[in-house]
LUMVEXSE-42809 format. One record per residue (C-alpha): residue in one letter; x, y, z. Coordinates in pm, whole numbers, plus 50000, padded with zeros to 5 digits. Example, Ala and Ser with C-alpha at 12.3 -4.5 7.8 and 13.67 -1.06 7.14 Angstrom:
<pts>
<A,<51230,49550,50780>>
<S,<51367,49894,50714>>
</pts>
This chain:
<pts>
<X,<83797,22566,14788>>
<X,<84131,22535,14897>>
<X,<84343,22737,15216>>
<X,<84669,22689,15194>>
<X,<84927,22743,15508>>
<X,<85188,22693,15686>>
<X,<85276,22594,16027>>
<X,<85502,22608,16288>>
<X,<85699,22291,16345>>
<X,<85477,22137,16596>>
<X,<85222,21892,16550>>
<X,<84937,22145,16465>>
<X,<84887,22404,16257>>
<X,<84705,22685,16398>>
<X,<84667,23003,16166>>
<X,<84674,23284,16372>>
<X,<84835,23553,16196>>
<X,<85107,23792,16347>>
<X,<85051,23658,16626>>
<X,<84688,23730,16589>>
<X,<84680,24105,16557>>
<X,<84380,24286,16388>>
<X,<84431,24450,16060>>
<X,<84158,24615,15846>>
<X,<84203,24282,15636>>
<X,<83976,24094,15929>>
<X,<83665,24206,15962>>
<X,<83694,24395,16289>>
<X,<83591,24720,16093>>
<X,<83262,24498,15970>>
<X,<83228,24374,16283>>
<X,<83195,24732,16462>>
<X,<82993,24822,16211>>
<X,<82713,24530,16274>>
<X,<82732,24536,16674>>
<X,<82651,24917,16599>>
<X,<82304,24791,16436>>
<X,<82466,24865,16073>>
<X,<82480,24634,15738>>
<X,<82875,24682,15589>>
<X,<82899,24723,15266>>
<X,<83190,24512,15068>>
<X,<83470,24771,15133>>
<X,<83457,24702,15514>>
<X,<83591,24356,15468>>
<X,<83693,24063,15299>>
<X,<83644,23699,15264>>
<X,<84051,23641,15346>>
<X,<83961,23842,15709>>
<X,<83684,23644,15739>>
<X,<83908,23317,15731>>
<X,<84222,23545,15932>>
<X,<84285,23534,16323>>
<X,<84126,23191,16386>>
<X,<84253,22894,16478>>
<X,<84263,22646,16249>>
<X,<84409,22289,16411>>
<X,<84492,22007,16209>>
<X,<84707,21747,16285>>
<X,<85059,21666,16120>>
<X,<85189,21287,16088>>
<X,<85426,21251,16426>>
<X,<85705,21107,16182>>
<X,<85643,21470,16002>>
<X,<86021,21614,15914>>
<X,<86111,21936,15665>>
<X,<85828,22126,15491>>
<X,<85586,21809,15536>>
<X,<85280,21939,15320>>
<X,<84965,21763,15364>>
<X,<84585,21807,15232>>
<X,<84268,21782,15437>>
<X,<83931,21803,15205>>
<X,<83595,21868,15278>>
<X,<83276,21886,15085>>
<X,<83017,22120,15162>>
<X,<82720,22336,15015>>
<X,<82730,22693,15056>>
<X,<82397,22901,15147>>
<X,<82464,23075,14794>>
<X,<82294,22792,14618>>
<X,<82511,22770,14354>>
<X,<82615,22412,14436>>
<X,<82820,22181,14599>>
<X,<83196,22289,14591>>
<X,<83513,22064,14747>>
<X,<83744,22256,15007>>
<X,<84092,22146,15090>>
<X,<84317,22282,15407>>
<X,<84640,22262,15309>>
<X,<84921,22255,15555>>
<X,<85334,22325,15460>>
<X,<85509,22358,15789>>
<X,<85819,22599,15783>>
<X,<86141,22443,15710>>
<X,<86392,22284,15915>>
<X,<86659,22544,15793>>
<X,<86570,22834,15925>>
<X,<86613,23142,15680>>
<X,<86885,23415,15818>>
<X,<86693,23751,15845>>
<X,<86755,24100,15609>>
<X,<86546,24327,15759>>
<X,<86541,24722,15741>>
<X,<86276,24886,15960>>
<X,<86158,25201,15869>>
<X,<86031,25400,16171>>
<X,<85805,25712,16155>>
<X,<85946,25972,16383>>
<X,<85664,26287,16285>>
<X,<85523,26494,16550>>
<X,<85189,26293,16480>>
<X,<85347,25966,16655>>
<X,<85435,26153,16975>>
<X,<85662,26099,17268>>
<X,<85430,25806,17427>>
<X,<85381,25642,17096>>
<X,<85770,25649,17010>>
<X,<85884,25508,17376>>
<X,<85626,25215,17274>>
<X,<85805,25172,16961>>
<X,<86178,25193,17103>>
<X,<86020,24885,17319>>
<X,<85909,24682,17061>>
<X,<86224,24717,16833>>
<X,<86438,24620,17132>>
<X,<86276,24316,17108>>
<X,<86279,24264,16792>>
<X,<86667,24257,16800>>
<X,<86671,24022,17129>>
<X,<86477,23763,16967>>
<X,<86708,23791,16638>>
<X,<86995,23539,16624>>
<X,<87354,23611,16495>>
<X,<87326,23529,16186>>
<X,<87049,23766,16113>>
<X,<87040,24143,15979>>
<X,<86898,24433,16136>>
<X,<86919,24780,15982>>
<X,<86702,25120,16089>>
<X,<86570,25421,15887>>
<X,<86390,25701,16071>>
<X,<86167,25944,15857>>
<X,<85999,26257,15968>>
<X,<86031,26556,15691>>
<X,<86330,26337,15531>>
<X,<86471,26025,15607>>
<X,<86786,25964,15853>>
<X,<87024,25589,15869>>
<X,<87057,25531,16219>>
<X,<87212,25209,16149>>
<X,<87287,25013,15871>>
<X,<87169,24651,15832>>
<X,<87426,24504,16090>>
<X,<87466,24158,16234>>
<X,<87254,24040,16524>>
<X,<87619,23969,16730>>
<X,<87684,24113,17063>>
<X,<87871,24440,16905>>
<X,<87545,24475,16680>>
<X,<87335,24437,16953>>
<X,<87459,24729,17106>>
<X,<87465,24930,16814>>
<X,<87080,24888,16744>>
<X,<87092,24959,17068>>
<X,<87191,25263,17059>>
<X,<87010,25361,16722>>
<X,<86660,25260,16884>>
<X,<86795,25497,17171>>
<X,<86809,25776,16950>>
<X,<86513,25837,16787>>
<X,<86309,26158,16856>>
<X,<85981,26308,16747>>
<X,<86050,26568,16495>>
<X,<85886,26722,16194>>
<X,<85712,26645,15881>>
<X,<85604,26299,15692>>
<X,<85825,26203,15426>>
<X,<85710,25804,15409>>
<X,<85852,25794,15013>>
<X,<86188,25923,15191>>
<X,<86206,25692,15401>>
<X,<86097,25385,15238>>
<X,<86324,25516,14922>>
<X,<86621,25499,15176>>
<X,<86506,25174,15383>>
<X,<86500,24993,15057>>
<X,<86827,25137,14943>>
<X,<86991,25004,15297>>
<X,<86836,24662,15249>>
<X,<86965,24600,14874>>
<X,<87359,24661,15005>>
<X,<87284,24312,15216>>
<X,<86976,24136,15009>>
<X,<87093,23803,14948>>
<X,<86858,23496,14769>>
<X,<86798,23223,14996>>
<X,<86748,23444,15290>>
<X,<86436,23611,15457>>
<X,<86451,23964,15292>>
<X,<86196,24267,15398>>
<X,<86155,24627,15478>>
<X,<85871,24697,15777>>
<X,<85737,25025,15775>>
<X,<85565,25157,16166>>
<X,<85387,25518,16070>>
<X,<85018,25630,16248>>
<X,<84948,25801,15887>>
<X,<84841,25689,15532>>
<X,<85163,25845,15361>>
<X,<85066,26096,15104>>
<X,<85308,25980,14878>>
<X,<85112,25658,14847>>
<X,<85164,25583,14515>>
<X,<85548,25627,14519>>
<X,<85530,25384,14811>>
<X,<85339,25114,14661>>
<X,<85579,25150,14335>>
<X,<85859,25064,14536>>
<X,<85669,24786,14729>>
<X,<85587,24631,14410>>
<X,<85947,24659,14219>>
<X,<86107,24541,14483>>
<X,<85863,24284,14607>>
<X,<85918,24143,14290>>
<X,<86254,24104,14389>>
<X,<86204,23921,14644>>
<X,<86194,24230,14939>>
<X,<85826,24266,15059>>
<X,<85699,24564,15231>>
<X,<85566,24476,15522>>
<X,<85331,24809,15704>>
<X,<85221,24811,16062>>
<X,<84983,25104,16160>>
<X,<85037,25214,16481>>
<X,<84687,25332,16648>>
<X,<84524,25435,16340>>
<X,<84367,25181,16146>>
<X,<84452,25307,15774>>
<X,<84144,25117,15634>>
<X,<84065,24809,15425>>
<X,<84157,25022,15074>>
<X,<84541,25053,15236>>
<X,<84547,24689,15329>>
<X,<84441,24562,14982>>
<X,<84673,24819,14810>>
<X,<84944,24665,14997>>
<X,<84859,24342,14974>>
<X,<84871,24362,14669>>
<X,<85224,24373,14594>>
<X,<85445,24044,14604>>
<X,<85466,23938,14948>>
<X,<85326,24257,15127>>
<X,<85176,24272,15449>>
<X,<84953,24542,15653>>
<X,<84889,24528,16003>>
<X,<84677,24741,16280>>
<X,<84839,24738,16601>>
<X,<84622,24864,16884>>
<X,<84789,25135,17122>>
<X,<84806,24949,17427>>
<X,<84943,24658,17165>>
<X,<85247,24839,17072>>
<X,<85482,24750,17314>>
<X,<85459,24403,17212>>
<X,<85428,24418,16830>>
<X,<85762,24207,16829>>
<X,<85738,24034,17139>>
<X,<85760,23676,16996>>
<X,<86010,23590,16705>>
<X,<85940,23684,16330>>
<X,<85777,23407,16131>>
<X,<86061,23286,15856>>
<X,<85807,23194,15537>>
<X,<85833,22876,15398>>
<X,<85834,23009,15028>>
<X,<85800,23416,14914>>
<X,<85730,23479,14575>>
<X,<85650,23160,14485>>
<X,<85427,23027,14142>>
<X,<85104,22813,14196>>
<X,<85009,22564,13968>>
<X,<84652,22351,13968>>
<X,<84627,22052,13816>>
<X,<84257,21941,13839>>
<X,<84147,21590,13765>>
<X,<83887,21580,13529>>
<X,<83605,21523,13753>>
<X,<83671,21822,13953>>
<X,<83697,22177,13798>>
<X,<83893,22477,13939>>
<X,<83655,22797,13975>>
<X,<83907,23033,14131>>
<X,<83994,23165,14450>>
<X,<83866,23367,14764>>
<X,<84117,23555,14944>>
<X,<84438,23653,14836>>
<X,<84505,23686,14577>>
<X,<84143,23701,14417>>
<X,<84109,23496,14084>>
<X,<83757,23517,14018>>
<X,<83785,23384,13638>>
<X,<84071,23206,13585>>
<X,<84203,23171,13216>>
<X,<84479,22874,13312>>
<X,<84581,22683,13549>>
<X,<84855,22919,13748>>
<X,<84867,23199,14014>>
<X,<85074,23398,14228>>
<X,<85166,23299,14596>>
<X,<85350,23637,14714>>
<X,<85406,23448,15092>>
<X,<85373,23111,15233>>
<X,<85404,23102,15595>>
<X,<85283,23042,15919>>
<X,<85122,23413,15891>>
<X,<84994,23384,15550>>
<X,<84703,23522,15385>>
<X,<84464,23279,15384>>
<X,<84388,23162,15010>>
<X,<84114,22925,14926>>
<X,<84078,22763,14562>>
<X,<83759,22715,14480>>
<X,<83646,22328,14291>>
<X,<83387,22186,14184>>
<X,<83261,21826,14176>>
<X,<83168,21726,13827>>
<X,<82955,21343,13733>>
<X,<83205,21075,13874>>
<X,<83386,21252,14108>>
<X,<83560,20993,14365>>
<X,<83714,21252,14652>>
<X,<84063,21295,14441>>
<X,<84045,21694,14285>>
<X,<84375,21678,14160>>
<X,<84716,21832,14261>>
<X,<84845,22191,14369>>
<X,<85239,22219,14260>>
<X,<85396,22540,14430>>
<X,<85800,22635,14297>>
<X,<85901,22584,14609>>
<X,<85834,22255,14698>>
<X,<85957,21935,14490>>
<X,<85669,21726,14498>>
<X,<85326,21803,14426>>
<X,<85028,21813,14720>>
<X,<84770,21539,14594>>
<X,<84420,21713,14698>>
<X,<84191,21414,14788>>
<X,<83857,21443,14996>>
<X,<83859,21134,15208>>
<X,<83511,21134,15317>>
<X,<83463,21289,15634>>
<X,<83518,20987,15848>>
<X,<83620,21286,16145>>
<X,<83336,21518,16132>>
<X,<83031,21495,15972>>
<X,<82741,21769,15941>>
<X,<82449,21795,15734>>
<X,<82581,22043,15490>>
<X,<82941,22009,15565>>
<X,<83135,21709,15606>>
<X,<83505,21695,15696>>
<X,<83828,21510,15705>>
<X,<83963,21713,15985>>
<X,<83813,22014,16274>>
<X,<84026,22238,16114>>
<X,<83942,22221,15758>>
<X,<83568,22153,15897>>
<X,<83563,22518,16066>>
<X,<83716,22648,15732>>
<X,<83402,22578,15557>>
<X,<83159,22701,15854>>
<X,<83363,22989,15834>>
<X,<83216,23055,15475>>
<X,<82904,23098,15571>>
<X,<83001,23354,15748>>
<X,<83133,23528,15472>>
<X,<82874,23465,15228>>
<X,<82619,23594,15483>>
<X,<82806,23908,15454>>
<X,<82855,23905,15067>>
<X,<82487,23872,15065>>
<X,<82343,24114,15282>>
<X,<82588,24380,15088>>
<X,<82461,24242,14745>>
<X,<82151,24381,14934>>
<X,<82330,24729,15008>>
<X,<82431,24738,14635>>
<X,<82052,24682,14555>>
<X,<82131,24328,14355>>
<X,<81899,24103,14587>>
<X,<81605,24206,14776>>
<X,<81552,24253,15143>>
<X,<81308,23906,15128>>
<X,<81620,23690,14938>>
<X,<81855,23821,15180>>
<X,<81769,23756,15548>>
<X,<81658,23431,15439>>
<X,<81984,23337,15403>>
<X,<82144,23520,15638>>
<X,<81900,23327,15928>>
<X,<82047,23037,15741>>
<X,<82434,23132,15808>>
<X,<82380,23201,16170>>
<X,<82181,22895,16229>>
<X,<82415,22685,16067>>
<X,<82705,22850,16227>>
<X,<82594,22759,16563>>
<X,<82495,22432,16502>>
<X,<82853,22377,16384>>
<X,<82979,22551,16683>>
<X,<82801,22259,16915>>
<X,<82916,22029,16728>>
<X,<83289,22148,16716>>
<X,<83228,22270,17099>>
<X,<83400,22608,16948>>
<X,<83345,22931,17073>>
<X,<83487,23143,16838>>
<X,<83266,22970,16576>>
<X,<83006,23055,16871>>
<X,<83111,23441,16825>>
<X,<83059,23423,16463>>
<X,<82747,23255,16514>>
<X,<82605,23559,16712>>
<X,<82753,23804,16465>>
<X,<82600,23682,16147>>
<X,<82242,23696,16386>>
<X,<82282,24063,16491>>
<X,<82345,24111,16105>>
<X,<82004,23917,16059>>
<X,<81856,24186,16286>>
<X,<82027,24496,16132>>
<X,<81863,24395,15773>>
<X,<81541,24457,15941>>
<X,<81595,24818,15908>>
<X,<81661,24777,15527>>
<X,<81878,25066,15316>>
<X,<81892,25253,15667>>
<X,<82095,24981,15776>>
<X,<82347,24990,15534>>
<X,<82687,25173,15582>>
</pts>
C-alpha cells in the first residue's frame, strides 16, 4: 500500500488535513455511532477517514530543497488474511514557489444560516483575506434565492483589502437557496482571472445539501477538469458521507464539516498551495512486486493498467494508499510511482525496518509504521460491516476484530502514541457492540 502526501516545508510531514477539521470523510460519524453501542455499516465511513486527521511524522533529509519527494516502506500482514502486502509513505513537500491564489468564495446567505452563523462567517473570510498576499485573488458571490457579485476576484493589495472588506461587510440573511445560482456565477467570476500555473478554486460555505445537487456536481466536475476544484465547507450541518464522496469525486474537490463553535476560525491559518492539482499517476512495479490497487481516494479496486488520477497533491490531501504485493524474490525495491508533476520518478524501496520493528508490522519510519496500524483499524471496520451485510458470521468477525484492537494497542506502546491509543479503544468498544449481533448494526 502506498499514501502519498505532501508537506509543509519543514522537516516533517505531518498530515493533518485543513488544519485537522472533521468532515464526514473521517470516521467521526462511525465513531458516534460505535461509542453509542452501534456496528456502522460501510456508508458511515471510509478507509481514506480512517487514515485522515492523524499525524503522520516522517523525517525529510536536512539538505531537503524544492518538492524533495521521498519513500518510506513497510511490510506488514493485515488481520484480513489475505497475505502479506508492502506499504510505502510517500512524502512531496510543497514547492519553493509558492502558487499566487484565484479564489471565488461562494457564501450562502439563506434564512437557514442565520444572523449568528453569518457574523461567524464575515469573521472567517476576513481572515482569509489578511492571510492572502498581494499577489493573490479574492473574489465573493453571495446566494440566497439567486446569486449576487459582491466583489469580483480582486487583488489582495491594500485598495483590495478594503474592498473585500467592505463586500464581507455587506452580506445579510435573506431568502431562498439557489446553490446552482451561485456556484453557476462563482465559477463564471473565477474563469475572467483563471490562469495555469496558479492555485485556482471556488469554496462554497452553505448549512444545506443544495437541491440542485446534480447541477452542482456538473459544474464541479467540468470545471475541475479544468483545473478549478470545488472546494465545500458545511457549516454546522454535517451533509453526510454520500455528499463528501460525491464531491470528492470530481478533480480536485474537497468537503469539509466545520463545527459551529469552529466557524470563526475556518480560515484562521493560511490556505495550503498544492504541490500538483490534476495531476496523472503512473506505477511502475518491479516484477517481484505486483500492484493490487488502492484504498482511499480515488478507489481502484481492479486496476486494468498501470495509471490513475491524482485530483490534489498537497499538504491537505486525501490520503491514497496503493496497494502491492510481494511476489517469490522480492528484495524490498516495489518499483517506481511517476506523477506529471514531478520530473523524476519516486523509487519505492522497503528498507527493512531497521526504525521500528513489530511482530506483524515492521517499518522504515513511525510515520509510515502508524500508517499500517492504522489499517487495522479500518479493516476491523470493513469486517464487522461485511457482518452487517450478512457476508461473514458473527463467530469470523469478532475474532478479528479482538485482533485489531489488540494489535492496535500494542503498537500504541510501542510508538508511545495516544491517538493510536484512541483507536485502540475504539476498535474494542466495536468488539463489544458485535456482541449484540444484527441489533447492533446501524
Amino acid at each position: 500500500m502506498l499514501l502519498l502526501l505532501a508537506c509543509t516545508a519543514t522537516s516533517l510531514v505531518d498530515h493533518t488535513p485543513d488544519g485537522g477539521r472533521a468532515s464526514a470523510r473521517q470516521i467521526d460519524l462511525a465513531r458516534a455511532l460505535i461509542e453509542d453501542g452501534l456496528v456502522p455499516t460501510r456508508n458511515h465511513w471510509t478507509t481514506e477517514g480512517v487514515l485522515s486527521g492523524h499525524a503522520l511524522s516522517s523525517a525529510l533529509p536536512e539538505d531537503c530543497e524544492g518538492p524533495c519527494p521521498r519513500a518510506w516502506g513497510a511490510q506488514l500482514d493485515p488481520i484480513d488474511g489475505g497475505g502479506a502486502v508492502i506499504l510505502f509513505h510517500v512524502a512531496i513537500r510543497e514547492a519553493l514557489n509558492r502558487l499566487p491564489k484565484r479564489i471565488v468564495v461562494v457564501v450562502d446567505t439563506s434564512g437557514s444560516m442565520g444572523v449568528t452563523k453569518l457574523d461567524q462567517v464575515r469573521s472567517a473570510l476576513t481572515a482569509l483575506a489578511s492571510n492572502a498576499s498581494t499577489d493573490d485573488m479574492l473574489g465573493l458571490v453571495s446566494f440566497a434565492d439567486a446569486a449576487k457579485v459582491e466583489l469580483s476576484p480582486t487583488l489582495m493589495d491594500e485598495r483590495g483589502l478594503q474592498g473585500w472588506t467592505t463586500a464581507v461587510g455587506n452580506l445579510e440573511v435573506q431568502g431562498g437557496t439557489n446553490t446552482a445560482d451561485g456556484v453557476l456565477v462563482g465559477y463564471e467570476e473565477l474563469f475572467e482571472v483563471w490562469r495555469a500555473g496558479a492555485d485556482n478554486r471556488l469554496i462554497l460555505l452553505t448549512d444545506d445539501r443544495p437541491e440542485e445537487l446534480e447541477d452542482v456536481l456538473r459544474m464541479a466536475r467540468v470545471y475541475g477538469e479544468a483545473g478549478a476544484p470545488l472546494h465545500l465547507t458545511a457549516l454546522g450541518v454535517d451533509l453526510g458521507a454520500d455528499m463528501a464522496n460525491e464531491v470528492e469525486a470530481t478533480a480536485g474537490g474537497r468537503y469539509h464539516f466545520v463545527d459551529n463553535d469552529d466557524i470563526d476560525s475556518l480560515f484562521a491559518e493560511p490556505l495550503v498551495t498544492p504541490a500538483c492539482i490534476g495531476t496523472g499517476a503512473r506505477i511502475e512495479a518491479d516484477e517481484s512486486a505486483t500492484w493490487a490497487g488502492t484504498l482511499g481516494f480515488p478507489m481502484v479496486t481492479e486496476p486494468d493498467g498501470d495509471r490513475f488520477r491524482l485530483p490534489t497533491l498537497a499538504a491537505d490531501m486525501t490520503p491514497l494508499a496503493l496497494v502491492f504485493r510481494p511476489e517469490e524474490g522480492f528484495t524490498g525495491w516495489a518499483g517506481e510511482l511517476q506523477l506529471d508533476c514531478l520530473d523524476q520518478p519516486i523509487s519505492l524501496e522497503f528498507h527493512g525496518g531497521t526504525q521500528v520493528d513489530f511482530t506483524t508490522l515492521r517499518a522504515d519510519d513511525a510515520g509510515v509504521f502508524k500508517m499500517g496500524a492504522l489499517l487495522d483499524e479500518a479493516q476491523a471496520l470493513d469486517i464487522a460491516a461485511a457482518f452487517c451485510d450478512g457476508d461473514v458470521s458473527l463467530g469470523s468477525a469478532r475474532p478479528k476484530v479482538r485482533q485489531a484492537a489488540d494489535r492496535l494497542l500494542a503498537e500504541a506502546d510501542l510508538l508511545d502514541d495516544e491517538d493510536l491509543e484512541r483507536e485502540a479503544d475504539l476498535v474494542d468498544q466495536l468488539w463489544n457492540n458485535l456482541e449484540a449481533g444484527e441489533d447492533a448494526c446501524f
